[in-house]
C-alpha positions as CSV (number, residue, x, y, z in Angstrom):
1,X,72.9,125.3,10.9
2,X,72.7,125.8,14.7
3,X,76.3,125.9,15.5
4,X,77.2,129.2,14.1
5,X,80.8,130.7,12.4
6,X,83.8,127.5,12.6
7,X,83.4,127.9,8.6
8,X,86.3,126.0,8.5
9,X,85.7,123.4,10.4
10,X,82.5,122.7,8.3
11,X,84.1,122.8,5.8
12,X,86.8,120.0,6.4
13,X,83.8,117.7,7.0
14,X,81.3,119.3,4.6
15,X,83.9,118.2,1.7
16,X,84.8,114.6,2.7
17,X,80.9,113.9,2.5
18,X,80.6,115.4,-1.0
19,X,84.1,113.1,-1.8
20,X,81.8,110.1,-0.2
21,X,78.6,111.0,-2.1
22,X,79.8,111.0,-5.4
23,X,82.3,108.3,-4.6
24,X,79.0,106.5,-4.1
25,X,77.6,107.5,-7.2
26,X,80.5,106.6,-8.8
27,X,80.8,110.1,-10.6
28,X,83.0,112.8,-10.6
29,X,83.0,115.3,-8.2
30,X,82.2,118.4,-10.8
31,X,79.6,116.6,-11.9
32,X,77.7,116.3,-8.7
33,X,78.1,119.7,-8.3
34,X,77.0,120.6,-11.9
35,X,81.1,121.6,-13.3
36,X,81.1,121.6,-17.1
37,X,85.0,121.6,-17.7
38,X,87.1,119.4,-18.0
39,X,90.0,122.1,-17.5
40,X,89.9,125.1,-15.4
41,X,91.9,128.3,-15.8
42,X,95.0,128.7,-14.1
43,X,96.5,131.6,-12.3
44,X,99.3,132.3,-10.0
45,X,99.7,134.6,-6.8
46,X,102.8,136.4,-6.5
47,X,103.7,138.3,-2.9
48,X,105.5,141.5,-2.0
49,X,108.9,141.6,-3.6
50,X,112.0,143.0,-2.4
51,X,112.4,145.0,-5.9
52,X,110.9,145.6,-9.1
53,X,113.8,143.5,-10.5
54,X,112.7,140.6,-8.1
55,X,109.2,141.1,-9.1
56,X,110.3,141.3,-13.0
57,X,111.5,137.7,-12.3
58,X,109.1,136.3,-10.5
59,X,106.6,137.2,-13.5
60,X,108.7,135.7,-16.0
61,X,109.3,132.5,-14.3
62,X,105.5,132.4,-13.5
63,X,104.1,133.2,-17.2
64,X,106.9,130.3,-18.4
65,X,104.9,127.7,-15.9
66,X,101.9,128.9,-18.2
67,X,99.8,130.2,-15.9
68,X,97.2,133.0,-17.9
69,X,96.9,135.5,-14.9
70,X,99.0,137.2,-12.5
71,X,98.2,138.0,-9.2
72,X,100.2,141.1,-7.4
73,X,100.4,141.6,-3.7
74,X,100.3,145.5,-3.2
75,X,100.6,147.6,0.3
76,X,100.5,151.1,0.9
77,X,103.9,152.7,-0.5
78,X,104.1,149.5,-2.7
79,X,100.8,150.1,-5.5
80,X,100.4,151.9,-7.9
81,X,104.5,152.3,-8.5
82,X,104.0,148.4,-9.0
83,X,101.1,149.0,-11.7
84,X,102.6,151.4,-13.3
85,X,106.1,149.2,-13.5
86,X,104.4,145.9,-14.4
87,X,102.2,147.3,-17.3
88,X,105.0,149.0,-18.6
89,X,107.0,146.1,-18.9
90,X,103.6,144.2,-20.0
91,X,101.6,145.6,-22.2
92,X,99.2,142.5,-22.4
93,X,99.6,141.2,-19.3
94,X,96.7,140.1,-17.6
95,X,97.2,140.8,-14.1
96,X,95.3,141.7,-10.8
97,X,96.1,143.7,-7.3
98,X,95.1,142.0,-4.0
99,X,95.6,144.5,-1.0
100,X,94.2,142.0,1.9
101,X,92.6,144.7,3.6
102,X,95.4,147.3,3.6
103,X,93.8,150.5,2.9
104,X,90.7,152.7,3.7
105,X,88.7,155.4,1.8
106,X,91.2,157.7,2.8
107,X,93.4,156.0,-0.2
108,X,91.0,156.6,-3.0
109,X,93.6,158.7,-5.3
110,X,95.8,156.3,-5.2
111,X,93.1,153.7,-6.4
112,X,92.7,156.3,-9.4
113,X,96.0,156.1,-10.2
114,X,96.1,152.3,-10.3
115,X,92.9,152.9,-13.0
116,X,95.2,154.2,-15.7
117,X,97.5,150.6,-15.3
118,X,94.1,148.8,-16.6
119,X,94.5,145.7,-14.2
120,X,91.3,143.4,-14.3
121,X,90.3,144.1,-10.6
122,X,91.2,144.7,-7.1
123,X,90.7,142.1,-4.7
124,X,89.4,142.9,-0.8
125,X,91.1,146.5,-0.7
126,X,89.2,147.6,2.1
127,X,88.5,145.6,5.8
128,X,87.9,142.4,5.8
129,X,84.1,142.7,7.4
130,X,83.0,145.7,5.0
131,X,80.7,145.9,2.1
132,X,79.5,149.6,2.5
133,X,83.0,151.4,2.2
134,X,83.5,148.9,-0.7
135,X,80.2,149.9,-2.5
136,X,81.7,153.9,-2.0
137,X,85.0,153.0,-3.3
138,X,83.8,151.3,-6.2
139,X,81.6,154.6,-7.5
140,X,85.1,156.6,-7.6
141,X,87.1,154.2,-9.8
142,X,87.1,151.9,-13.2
143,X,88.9,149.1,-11.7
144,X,86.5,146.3,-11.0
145,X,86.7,145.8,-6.8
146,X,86.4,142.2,-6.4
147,X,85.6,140.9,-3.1
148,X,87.2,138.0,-0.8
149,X,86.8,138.0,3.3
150,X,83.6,139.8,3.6
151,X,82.2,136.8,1.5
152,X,80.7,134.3,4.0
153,X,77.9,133.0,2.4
154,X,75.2,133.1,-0.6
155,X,73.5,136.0,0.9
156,X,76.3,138.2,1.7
157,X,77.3,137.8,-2.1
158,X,73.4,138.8,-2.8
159,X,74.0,142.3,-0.9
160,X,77.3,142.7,-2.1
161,X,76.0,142.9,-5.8
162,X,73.0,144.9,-4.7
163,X,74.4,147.4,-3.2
164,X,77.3,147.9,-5.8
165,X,80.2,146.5,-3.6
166,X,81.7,144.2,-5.7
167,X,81.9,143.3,-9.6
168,X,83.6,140.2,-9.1
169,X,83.7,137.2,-6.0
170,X,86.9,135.1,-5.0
171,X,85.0,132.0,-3.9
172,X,87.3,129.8,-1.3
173,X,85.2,126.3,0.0
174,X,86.6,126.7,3.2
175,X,85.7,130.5,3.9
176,X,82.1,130.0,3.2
177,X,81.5,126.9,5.2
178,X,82.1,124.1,2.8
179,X,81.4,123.1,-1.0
180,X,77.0,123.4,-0.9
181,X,77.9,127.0,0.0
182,X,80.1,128.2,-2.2
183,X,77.5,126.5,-5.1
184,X,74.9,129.0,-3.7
185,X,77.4,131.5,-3.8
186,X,78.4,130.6,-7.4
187,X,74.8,130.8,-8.2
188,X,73.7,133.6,-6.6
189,X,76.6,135.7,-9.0
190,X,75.7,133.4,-12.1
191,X,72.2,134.9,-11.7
192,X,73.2,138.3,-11.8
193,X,76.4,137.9,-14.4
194,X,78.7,138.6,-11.7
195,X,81.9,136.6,-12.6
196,X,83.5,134.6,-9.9
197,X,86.7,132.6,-9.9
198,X,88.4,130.0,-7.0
199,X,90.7,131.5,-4.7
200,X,93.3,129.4,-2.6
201,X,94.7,128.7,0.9
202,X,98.0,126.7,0.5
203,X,96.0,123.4,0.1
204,X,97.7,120.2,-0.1
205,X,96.0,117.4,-2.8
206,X,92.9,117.1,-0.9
207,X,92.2,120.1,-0.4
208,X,93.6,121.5,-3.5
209,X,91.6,118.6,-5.9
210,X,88.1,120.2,-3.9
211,X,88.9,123.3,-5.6
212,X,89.5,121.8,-8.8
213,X,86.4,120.4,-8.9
214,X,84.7,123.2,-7.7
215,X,86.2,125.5,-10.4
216,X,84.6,123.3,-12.8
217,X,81.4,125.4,-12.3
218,X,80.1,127.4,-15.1
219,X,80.6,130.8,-13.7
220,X,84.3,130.4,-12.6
221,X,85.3,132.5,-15.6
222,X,88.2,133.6,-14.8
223,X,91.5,132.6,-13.6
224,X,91.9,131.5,-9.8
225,X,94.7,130.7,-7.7
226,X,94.6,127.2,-8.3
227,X,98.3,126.5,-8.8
228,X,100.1,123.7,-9.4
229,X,101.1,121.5,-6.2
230,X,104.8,121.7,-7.1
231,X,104.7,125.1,-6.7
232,X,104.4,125.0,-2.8
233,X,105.1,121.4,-1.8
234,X,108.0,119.2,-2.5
235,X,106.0,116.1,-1.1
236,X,102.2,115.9,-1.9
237,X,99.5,113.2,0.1
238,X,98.0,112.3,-3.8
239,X,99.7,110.0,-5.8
240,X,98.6,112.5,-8.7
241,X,100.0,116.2,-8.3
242,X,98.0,118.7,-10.0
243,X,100.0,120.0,-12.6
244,X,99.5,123.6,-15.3
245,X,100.0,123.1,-18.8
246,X,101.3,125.4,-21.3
247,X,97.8,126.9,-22.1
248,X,97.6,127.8,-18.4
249,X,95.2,124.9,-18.1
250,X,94.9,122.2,-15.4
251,X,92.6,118.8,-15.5
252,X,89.8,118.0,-13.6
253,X,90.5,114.5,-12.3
254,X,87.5,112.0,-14.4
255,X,87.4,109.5,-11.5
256,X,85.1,108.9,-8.9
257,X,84.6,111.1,-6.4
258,X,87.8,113.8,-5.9
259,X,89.4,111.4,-8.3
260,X,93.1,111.1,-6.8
261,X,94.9,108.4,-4.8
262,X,95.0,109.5,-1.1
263,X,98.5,108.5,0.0
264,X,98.3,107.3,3.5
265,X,101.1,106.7,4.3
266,X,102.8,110.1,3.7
267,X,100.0,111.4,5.6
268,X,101.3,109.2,8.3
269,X,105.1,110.1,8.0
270,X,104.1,113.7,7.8
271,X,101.5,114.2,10.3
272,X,102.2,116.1,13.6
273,X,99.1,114.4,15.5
274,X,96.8,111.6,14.7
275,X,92.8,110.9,16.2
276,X,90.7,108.7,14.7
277,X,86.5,109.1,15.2
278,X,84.7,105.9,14.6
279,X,80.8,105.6,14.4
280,X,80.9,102.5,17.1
C-alpha cells in the first residue's frame, strides 16, 4: 500500500477484517485462507537459563505439557555448551537454537561446533536486516539457518531462498503486515519446498487463535511457537483457551470466523485505555 512499514499496525486491522470476512461467510478462518488441519503442531520456547540444571527442568516440564519441539535461547558464551548439554541428556530430542541476532560471521566455529549437536535449525543468528551474511553463513555449516526479522514480506522470502539465505521461514502475521501477507509468504516457500512454521509474540486469544488458524496452512510443517495460553496468561479475553494435548497437538477452532468467544468484559476490566472508531 501507500503508507509504508507500521506492519504491525496493519496487521491489527488486516486480521479483524479476515475475522469479519469469513464470519460473513460463515466459515472457518483456515478455510478462507486455504488451512487443511484440523490440529497444528505444537512447540514451546524456552529462554536463557540461569543453569544447565534450570534448563534440564524447564525441558522436562515442557515435554510433560506435550509439546513435540523445543526451542533454546542461546547467546554468545551460552551455545554450543547448551547443545552439547541438551543432546547429551536427549538423544531424540527435537530441539532448535534461536540467537535473535546475537552474533556475526566472526562466530562461524562456534556454529560448527553446534553442527555436531544435530539441532533442526538456527533461527535469525545474524542481524536482524541481513540476508547476504546469512547466505555466507549457511555455506560453512549443516545446520539449517532459518530466518525470522529479515522476513517482511513474500518477496524478501523469494530472495532469501534464492540466494541460499535461509532453509527454513518463521512466519509471524504481525511482522509481515497482516494474514494476506504471510499466505504469500507461505506460498512463495511452498513453491520452492522451503518449510515454514508460525512463530509467536506473547498473543493473548485473539491474537493467538489468528495464528492458529494460520498454521493450518499446508506448508506449516513444523512445529511453531504456538503455545498454550495458560502458559503465559492466568486470565485470557476468550471464553476458550487454547490448550496442547498430549500428542503436542492443538485444535483449530471449527466455528465461524476465528471461532472463539471474545470476552468483553475482561477486556474492559483489563484494559489500560479505551477509543472507540465508528463509521458515522
Amino acid at each position: 500500500g501507500w503508507i509504508r512499514e507500521h506492519r504491525m499496525a496493519k496487521a491489527t486491522i488486516e486480521t479483524a477484517i479476515w475475522d469479519l470476512f469469513a464470519k460473513r461467510e460463515a466459515k472457518p478462518l483456515s478455510a478462507m485462507l486455504g488451512g487443511t488441519r484440523a490440529r497444528i503442531l505444537c512447540g514451546v520456547a524456552i529462554g536463557i537459563q540461569p543453569s544447565l540444571e534450570a534448563l534440564f527442568e524447564t525441558i522436562a516440564r515442557e515435554l510433560e505439557g506435550g509439546y513435540q519441539r523445543v526451542k533454546l535461547k542461546i547467546k554468545p558464551g551460552w551455545d554450543a555448551k547448551v547443545a552439547e548439554a541438551v543432546r547429551n541428556a536427549y538423544p531424540d530430542l527435537a530441539f532448535m537454537l534461536d540467537a535473535n541476532s546475537a552474533y556475526s560471521l566472526d562466530d562461524v566455529p562456534v556454529f560448527k561446533r553446534i553442527d555436531a549437536y544435530t539441532p533442526t535449525m538456527i533461527e535469525q543468528p545474524l542481524a536482524h536486516d541481513d540476508i547476504v551474511d546469512h547466505a555466507t553463513l549457511q555455506k560453512e555449516i549443516a545446520t539449517p539457518i532459518c530466518l525470522d526479522e529479515s522476513i517482511h514480506s513474500a518477496e524478501d522470502a523469494r530472495k532469501a531462498i534464492e540466494i541460499g539465505a535461509t532453509k527454513i521461514v518463521n512466519i509471524k502475521a504481525g511482522r509481515v503486515g497482516g494474514l494476506a501477507e504471510a499466505k504469500r509468504v507461505h506460498d512463495v516457500c511452498a513453491a520452492r519446498e522451503v518449510p515454514v512454521w508460525c512463530g509467536g509474540m506473547l498473543e493473548m486469544g485473539i491474537g493467538r487463535a489468528h495464528n492458529v488458524h494460520l498454521a493450518a496452512l499446508p506448508n506449516f510443517r513444523l512445529p511453531g511457537d504456538v503455545s498454550a495460553s495458560a502458559r503465559y496468561f492466568e486470565t485470557e479475553i476468550i471464553g476458550e483457551p487454547f490448550v496442547v494435548e498430549r500428542d503436542g497437538t492443538m485444535k483449530v477452532p471449527t466455528g465461524a470466523g476465528i471461532g472463539v468467544t471474545v470476552l468483553e468484559d475482561v477486556i474492559r476490566k483489563l484494559a489500560l485505555e479505551r477509543k472507540e472508531l465508528r463509521p458515522d
